[in-house]
N, C-alpha and C positions, 0 to 999 in steps of 0.2 A: 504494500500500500504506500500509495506516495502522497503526502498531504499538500497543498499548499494552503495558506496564509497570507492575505494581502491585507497589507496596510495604509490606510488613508488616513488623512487628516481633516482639510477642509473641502469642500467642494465649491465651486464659486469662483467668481471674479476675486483678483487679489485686489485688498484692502490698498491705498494710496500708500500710504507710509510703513507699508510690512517689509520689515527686513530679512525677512526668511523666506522670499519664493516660492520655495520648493515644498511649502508646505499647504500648496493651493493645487488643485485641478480641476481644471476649467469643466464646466457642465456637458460641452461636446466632447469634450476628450475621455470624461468619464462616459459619456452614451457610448462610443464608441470602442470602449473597452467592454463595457457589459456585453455587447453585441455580438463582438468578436470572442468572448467567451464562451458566449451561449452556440457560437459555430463551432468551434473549439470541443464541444462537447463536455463543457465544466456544468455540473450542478453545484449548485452551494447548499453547505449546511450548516447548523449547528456546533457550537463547543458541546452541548449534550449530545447530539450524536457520536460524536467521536470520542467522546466517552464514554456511552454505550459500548460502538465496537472494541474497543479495547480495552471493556472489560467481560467482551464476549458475549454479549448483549444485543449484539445490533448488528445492524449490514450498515455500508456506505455505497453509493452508487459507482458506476466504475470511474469516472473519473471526477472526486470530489473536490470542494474547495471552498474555502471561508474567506469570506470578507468583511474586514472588519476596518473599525473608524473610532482614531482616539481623541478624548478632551469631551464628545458630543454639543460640537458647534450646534447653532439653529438652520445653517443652510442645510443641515444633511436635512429636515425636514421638508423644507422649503424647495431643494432641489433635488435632493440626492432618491430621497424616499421616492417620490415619482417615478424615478428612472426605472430604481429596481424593482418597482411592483410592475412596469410595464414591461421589464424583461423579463418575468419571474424569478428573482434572485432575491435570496435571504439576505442577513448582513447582522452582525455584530459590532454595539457602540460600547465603547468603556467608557462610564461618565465620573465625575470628579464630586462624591456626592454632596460636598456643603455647597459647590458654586451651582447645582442644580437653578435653570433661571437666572442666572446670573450673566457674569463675562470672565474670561481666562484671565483670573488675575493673578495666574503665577506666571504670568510674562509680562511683566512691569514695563520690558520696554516694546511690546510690539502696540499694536493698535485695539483696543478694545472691544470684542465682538460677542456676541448675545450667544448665551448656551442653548440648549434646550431646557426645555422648562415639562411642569409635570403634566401640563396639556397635551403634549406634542408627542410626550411618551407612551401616555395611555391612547394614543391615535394609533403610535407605531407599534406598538407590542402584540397586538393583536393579527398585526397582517404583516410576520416573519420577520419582525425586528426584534434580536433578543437583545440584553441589558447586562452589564458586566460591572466589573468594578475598576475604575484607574487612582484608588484614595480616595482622603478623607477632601486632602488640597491640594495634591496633584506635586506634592513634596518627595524630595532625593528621598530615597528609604536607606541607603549607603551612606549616606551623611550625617543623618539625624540619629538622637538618641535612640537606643532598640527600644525603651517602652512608648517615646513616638510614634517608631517605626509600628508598632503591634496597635498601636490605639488608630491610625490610619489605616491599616489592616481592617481590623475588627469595626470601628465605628464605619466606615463605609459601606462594610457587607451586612449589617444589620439594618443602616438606614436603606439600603437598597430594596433588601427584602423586604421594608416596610412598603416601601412604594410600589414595589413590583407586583409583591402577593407571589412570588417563587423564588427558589432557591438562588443564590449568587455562587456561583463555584469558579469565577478563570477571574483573575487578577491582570490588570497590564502595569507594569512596572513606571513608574513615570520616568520621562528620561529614559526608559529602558535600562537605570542601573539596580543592580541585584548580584548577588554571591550566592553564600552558602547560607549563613548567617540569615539575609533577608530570604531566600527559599526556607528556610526552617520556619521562619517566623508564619510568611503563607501557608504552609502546611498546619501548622497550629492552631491560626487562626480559620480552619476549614474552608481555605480553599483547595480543588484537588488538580490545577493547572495555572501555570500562566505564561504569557508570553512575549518574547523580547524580539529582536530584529536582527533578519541575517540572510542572503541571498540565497535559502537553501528550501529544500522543504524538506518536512517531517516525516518519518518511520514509523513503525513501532517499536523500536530502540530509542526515540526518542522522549528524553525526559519531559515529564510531563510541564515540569515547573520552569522549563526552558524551550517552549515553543516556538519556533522561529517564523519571522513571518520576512515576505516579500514588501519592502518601500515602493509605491505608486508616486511620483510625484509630477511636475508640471514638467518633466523632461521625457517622461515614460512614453513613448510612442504606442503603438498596436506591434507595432513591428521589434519594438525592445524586447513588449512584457511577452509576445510571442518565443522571443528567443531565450528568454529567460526561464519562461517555465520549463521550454523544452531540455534546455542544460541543467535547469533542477533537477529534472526526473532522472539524470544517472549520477547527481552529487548531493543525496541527501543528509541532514544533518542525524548525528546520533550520539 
C-alpha cells in the first residue's frame, strides 16, 4: 500500500503584503489538481480509514489519498469546499482550536486572515470534511515547556471533540517540529497519528506519529504533482 498525503494551506488569491507565497494556491490551480487526480484514479479518504486498515479493519481503494489543509483558513470554505464537493473528494482540516473564528495570530508578521468559524464547520463536516487537531495556538511543541506542550495537546483534543460531537485522533505538529519527547506526549495524550512533511508517501512500516505528507504550493504544477506522486510510489517513507 502506498499512501499519499497532500498538504495545503491557503487556497485563494495571495493577500497584498504576504510574505510567504508559497503558502497560497490559486483557486484554478487547485480545480485543476482535483481534476487531474480524479483522472489519475486517486480517491480520497479519511485518517479513520487508514486506521481502520491498519488495524485490519478496513479496505482502502486501490489507489488512495488524503488531502489535507493546515491552520483552517475561511477561504477553504468559501473556495476550496466547493471545488471538492464538485469533484467528489474528501479533505482533512487541522484547526488551531482557541483561534477557532478568529485570524492566525501566531504569525505576527504576515497579514491577518479570518479562520473558520463554528458555522462553516458544522456546514463542512457533514458533506466529507473531517476535523483534526493542529493545538491549542498553533505553538512550537519542541520549544515550549512539556507540560505546555501536553496542555496544547490535551486542551485542543477535548475542545475539538466538544465541537465536533466525535473523536479527535491525528494531531498536525505546528511548524511540523516534533521528536521523541513531543510523539510521546501525543501518544498520551490519545492521539493515535500525526503528521509532519516530506516528499514521500507512506507504508505500512510507517510510523504512525510521523506521517509524511506531500507540500502543494503556488509552484506545484499538474505536471510536478504528477511526477511527484509517481517517484513517490517507488521511494516510500518508513
Amino acid at each position: 500500500m502506498r499512501l499519499p498525503i497532500l498538504m495545503y494551506h491557503r487556497i485563494g488569491r495571495r493577500a497584498q503584503a504576504a510574505r510567504r507565497p508559497k503558502m497560497y494556491v490559486l483557486p484554478e490551480q487547485f480545480e485543476a489538481q482535483l481534476e487531474a487526480l480524479k483522472a489519475w484514479g486517486y480517491e480520497s479518504i479519511g485518517f479513520d480509514d487508514w486506521l481502520a486498515y491498519r488495524a485490519g479493519s478496513g479496505s482502502l481503494p486501490r489507489r488512495p489519498i488524503i488531502l489535507t489543509f493546515d491552520d483552517g483558513y475561511a477561504s477553504l470554505f468559501e473556495v476550496a469546499f466547493p471545488l471538492l464537493r464538485s469533484n467528489g473528494f474528501r479533505a482533512t482540516v487541522f484547526l488551531v482550536s482557541d483561534l477557532i473564528g478568529r485570524t492566525n495570530a501566531w504569525d505576527k508578521d504576515e497579514p491577518q486572515e479570518p479562520l473558520l468559524d463554528a458555522k462553516h464547520i458544522a456546514q463542512m463536516q457533514p458533506a466529507g470534511i473531517s476535523f483534526e487537531s493542529h493545538t491549542r495556538t498553533h505553538a512550537p511543541l519542541t520549544t515550549i515547556p512539556i507540560e505546555q506542550a501536553r496542555d496544547e495537546l490535551t486542551q485542543s483534543k477535548a475542545a475539538l471533540e466538544r465541537l465536533l460531537g466525535t473523536r479527535v485522533r491525528v494531531l498536525c505538529y505546528p511548524y511540523g517540529k516534533e521528536n521523541e519527547t513531543v510523539r510521546a506526549l501525543a501518544r498520551d495524550s490519545g492521539y493515535e497519528a500525526a503528521v509532519i512533511a516530506r516528499r514521500w508517501m507512506n507504508s505500512e512500516r510507517t510510523d504512525p506519529f510521523r506521517l509524511v505528507r506531500i507540500a502543494v504550493d503556488d509552484r506545484t504544477t499538474v505536471a510536478s504533482l504528477r511526477w511527484t506522486l509517481f517517484r513517490s510510489r517507488w521511494l516510500h517513507w518508513s
